[in-house]
MITI-881515 format. One record per residue: x, y negated, z negated of N, C-alpha, C in turn. Coordinates in Angstrom, 1 decimal. Layout:
MITI-881515
NODE    n.x    n.y    n.z   ca.x   ca.y   ca.z    c.x    c.y    c.z
NODE      X      Y      Z      X      Y      Z      X      Y      Z
...
end
This chain:
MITI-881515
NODE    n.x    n.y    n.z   ca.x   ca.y   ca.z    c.x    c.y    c.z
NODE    4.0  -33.7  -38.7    2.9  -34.7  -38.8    3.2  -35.9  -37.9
NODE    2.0  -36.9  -37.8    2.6  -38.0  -36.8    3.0  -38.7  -37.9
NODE    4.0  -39.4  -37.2    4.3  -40.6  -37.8    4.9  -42.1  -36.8
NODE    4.7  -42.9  -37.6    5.2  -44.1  -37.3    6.9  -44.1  -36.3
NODE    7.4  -44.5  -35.9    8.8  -44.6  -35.5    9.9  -43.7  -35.9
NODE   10.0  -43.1  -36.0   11.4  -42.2  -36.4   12.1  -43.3  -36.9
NODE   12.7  -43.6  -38.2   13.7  -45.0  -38.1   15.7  -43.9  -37.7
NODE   16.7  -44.4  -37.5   17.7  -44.2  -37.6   17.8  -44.0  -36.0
NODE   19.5  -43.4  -35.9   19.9  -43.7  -34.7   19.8  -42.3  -33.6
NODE   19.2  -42.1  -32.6   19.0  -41.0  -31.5   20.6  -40.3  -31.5
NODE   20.9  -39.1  -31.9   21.9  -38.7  -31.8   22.1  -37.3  -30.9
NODE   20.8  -36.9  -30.3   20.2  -35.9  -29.2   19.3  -36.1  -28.6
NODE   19.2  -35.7  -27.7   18.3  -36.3  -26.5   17.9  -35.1  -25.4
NODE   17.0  -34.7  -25.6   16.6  -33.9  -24.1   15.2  -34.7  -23.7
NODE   15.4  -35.5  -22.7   13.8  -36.2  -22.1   13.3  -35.1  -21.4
NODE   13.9  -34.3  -20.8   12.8  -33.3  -19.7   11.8  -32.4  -21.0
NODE   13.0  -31.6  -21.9   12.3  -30.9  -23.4   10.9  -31.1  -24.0
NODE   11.3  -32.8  -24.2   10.6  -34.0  -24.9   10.9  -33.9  -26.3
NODE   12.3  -33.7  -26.7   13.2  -33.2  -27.9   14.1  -34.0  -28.4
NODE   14.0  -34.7  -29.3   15.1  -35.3  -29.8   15.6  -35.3  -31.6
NODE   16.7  -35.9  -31.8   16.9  -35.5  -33.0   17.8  -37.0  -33.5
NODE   17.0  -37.3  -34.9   17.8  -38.5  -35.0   18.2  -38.7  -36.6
NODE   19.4  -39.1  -36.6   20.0  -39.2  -38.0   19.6  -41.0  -38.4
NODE   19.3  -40.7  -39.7   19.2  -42.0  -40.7   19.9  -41.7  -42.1
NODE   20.3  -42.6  -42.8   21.0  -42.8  -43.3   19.9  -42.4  -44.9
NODE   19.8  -42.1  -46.0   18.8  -42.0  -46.8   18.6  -43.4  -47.9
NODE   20.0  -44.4  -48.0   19.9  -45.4  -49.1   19.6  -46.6  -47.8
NODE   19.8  -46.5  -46.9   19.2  -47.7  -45.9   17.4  -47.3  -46.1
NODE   17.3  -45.8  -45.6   15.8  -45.2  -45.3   15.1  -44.9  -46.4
NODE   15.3  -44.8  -47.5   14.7  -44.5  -48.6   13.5  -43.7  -48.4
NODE   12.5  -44.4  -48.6   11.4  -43.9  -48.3   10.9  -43.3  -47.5
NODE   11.4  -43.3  -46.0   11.4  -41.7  -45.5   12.4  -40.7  -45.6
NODE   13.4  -41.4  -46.1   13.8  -39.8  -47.0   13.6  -39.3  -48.0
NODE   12.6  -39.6  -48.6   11.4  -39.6  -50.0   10.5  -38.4  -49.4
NODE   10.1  -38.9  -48.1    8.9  -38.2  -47.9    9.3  -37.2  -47.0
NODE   10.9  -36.9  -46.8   11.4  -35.6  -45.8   11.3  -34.8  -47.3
NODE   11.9  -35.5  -48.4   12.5  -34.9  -49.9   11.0  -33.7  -50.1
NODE   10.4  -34.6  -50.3    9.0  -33.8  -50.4    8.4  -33.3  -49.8
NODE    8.0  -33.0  -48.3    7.9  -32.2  -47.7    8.6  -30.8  -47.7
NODE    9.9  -31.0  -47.7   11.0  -29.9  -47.9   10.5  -28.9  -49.2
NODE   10.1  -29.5  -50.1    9.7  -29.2  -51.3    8.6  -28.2  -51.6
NODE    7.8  -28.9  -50.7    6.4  -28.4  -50.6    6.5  -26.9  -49.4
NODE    7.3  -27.0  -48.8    7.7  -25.8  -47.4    8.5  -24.6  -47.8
NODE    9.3  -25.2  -48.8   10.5  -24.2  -49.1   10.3  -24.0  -50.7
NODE   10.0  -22.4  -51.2    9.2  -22.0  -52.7   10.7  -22.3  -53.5
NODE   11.9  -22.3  -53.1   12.5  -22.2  -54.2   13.5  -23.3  -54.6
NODE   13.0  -24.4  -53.1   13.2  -25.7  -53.3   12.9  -26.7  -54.4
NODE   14.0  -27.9  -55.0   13.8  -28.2  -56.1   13.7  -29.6  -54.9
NODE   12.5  -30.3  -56.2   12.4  -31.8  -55.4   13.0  -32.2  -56.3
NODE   14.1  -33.5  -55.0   15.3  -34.5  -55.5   14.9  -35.8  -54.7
NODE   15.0  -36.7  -56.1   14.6  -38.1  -55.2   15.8  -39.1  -54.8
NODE   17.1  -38.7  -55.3   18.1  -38.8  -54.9   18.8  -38.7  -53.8
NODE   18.4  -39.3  -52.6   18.3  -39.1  -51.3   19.4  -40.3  -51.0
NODE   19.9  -41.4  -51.7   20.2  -42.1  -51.3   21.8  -41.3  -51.1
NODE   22.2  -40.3  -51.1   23.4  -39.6  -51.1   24.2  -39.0  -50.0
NODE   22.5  -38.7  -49.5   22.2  -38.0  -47.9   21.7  -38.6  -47.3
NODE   22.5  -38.0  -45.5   21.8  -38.5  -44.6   21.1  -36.9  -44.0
NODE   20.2  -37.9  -43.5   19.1  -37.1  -42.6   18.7  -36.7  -41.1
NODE   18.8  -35.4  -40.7   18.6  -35.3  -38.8   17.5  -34.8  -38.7
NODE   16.7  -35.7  -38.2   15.3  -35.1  -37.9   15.3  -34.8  -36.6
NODE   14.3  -34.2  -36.3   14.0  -33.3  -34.9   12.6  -34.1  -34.5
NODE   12.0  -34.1  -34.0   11.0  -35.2  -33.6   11.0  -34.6  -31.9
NODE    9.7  -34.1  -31.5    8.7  -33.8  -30.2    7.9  -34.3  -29.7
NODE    8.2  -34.4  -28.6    6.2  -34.8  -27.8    5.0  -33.6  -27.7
NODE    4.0  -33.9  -27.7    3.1  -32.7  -27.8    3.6  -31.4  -26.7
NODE    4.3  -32.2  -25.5    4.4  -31.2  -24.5    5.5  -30.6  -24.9
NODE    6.3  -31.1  -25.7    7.3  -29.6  -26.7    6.6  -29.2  -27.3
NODE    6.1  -29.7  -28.4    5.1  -28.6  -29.0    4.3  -27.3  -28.2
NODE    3.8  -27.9  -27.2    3.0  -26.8  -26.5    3.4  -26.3  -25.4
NODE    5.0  -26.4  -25.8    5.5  -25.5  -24.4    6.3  -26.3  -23.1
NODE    5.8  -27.0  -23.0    5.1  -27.7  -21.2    6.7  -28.6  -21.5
NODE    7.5  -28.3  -20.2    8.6  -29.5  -19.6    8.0  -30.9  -19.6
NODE    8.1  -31.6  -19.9    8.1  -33.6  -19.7    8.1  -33.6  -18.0
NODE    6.8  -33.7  -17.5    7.0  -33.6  -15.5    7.9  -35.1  -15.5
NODE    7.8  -36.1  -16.1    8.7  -37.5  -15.4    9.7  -38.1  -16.1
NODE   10.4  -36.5  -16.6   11.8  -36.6  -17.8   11.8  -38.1  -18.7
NODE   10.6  -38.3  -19.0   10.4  -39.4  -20.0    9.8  -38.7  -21.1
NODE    9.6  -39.2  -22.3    8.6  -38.2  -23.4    7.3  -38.9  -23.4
NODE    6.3  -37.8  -23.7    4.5  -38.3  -23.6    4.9  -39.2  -24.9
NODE    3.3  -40.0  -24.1    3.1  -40.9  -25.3    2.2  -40.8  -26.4
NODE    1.6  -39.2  -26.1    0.6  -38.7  -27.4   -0.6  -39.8  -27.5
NODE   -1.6  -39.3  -26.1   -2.2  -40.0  -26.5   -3.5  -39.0  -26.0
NODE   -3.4  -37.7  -26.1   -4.8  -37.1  -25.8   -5.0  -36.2  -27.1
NODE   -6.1  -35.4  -26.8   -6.7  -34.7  -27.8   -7.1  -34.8  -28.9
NODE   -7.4  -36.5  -29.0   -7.7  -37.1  -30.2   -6.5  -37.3  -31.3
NODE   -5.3  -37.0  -30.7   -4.6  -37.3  -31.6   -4.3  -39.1  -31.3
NODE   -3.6  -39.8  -33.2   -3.2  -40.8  -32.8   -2.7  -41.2  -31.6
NODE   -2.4  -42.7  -31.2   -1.2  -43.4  -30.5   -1.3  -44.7  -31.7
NODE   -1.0  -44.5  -32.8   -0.7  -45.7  -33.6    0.8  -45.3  -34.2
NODE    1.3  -44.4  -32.8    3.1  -43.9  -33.2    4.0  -44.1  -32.3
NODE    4.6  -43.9  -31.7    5.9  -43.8  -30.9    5.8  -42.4  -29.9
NODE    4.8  -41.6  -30.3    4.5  -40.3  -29.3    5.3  -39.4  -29.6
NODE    5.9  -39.0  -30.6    6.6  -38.3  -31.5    6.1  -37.8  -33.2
NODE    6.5  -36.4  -33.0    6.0  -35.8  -33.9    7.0  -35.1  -34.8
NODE    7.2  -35.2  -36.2    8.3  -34.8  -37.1    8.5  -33.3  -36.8
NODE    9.4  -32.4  -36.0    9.3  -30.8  -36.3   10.4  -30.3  -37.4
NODE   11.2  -30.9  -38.0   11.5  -30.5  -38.9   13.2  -31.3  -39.0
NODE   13.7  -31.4  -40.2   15.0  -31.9  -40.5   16.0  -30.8  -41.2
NODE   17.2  -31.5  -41.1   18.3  -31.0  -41.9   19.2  -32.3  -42.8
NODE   19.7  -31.9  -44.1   20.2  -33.0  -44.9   21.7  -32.5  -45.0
NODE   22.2  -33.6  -45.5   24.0  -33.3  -45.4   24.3  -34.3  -46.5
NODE   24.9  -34.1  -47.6   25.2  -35.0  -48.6   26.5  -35.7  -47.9
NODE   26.5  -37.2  -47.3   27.4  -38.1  -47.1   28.7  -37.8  -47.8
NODE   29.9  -38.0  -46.8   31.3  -38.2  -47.0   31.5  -36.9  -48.0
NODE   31.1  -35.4  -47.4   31.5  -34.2  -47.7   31.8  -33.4  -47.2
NODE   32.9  -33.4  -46.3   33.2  -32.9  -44.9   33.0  -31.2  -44.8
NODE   33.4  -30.8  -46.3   33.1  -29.4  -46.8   31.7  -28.7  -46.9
NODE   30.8  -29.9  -47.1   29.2  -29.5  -47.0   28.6  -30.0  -45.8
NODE   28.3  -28.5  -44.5   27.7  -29.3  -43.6   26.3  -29.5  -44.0
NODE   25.5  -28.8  -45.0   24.0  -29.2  -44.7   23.6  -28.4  -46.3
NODE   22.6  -29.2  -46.6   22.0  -28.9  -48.0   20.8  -28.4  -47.9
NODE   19.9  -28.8  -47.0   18.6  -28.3  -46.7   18.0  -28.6  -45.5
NODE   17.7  -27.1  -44.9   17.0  -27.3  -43.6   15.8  -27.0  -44.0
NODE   14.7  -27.3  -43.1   13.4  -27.4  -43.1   12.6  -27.6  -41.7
NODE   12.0  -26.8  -41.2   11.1  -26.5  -40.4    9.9  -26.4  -40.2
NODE    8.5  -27.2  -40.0    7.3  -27.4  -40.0    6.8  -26.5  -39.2
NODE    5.9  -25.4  -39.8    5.2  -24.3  -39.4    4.5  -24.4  -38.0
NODE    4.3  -25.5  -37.5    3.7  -25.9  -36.5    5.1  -25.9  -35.3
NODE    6.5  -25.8  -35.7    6.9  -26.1  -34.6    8.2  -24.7  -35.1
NODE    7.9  -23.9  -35.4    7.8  -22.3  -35.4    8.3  -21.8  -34.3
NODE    9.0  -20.9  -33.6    9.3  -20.1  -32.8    9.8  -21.3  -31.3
NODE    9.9  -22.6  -31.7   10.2  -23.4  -30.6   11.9  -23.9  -30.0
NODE   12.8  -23.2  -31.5   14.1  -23.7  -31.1   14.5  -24.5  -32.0
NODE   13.5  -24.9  -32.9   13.9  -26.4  -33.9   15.5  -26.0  -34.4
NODE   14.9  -24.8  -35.1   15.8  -24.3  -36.7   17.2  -24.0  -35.6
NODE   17.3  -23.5  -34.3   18.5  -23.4  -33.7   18.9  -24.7  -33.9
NODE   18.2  -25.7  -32.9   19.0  -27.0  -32.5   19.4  -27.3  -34.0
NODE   18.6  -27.5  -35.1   19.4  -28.2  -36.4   20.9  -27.1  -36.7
NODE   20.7  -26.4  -37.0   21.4  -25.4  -37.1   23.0  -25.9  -35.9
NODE   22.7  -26.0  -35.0   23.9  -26.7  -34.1   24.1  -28.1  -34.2
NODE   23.5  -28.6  -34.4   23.8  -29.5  -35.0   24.7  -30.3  -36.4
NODE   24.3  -29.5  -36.9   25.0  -28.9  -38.7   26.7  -28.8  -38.5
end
């Protein structure tokens, strides 16, 4: 979905892709790790929703339309999402999915990945996955 800013810190970067992935913290972010919480929930049938996020941190994956649809970034910068009627009241970035990690558990790399059906067959669930 669009959203506002990604908050947290860029922790991957491909500008030609138009792919990035960025960790935030969940007791700084709260409330979008509220709304990753429930998403996840809503995607995955045997996911239980926990609003206890403040535990975990969060890597989201975030695209420009021209990852979404394929297409290299021509001026290794990322679009700024501003055709096809979609918003620009964003950053030109689109959530494609996250992975969560309960803080200071070096034994647990990841509690829940999640993938938005829209960005399906594109690499996401790898990159989180290596990431992890």
């Amino acid at each position: 979905g669009v959203v506002g800013a990604v908050p947290g810190a860029t922790v991957y970067a491909d500008a030609r892709r138009g792919v990035q992935v960025r960790m935030l913290d969940g007791a700084v972010h709260t409330g979008f790790a509220r709304n990753l919480a429930v998403l996840g929930a809503q995607l995955i049938a045997d996911k239980d929703l926990t609003t206890d996020v403040d535990v975990a941190e969060f890597f989201v994956a975030v695209g420009t339309e021209d990852f979404i649809r394929g297409r290299q970034c021509e001026s290794g910068t990322s679009g700024g999402g501003g055709g096809g009627g979609v918003s620009t009241a964003h950053d030109g970035h689109y959530v494609l999915g996250y992975f969560a990690r309960i803080k200071h558990q070096p034994g647990i790399a990841l509690t829940t990945i999640c993938t938005l059906p829209a960005a399906r067959g594109l690499g996401v669930g790898s990159l989180l996955l290596g990431l992890a």
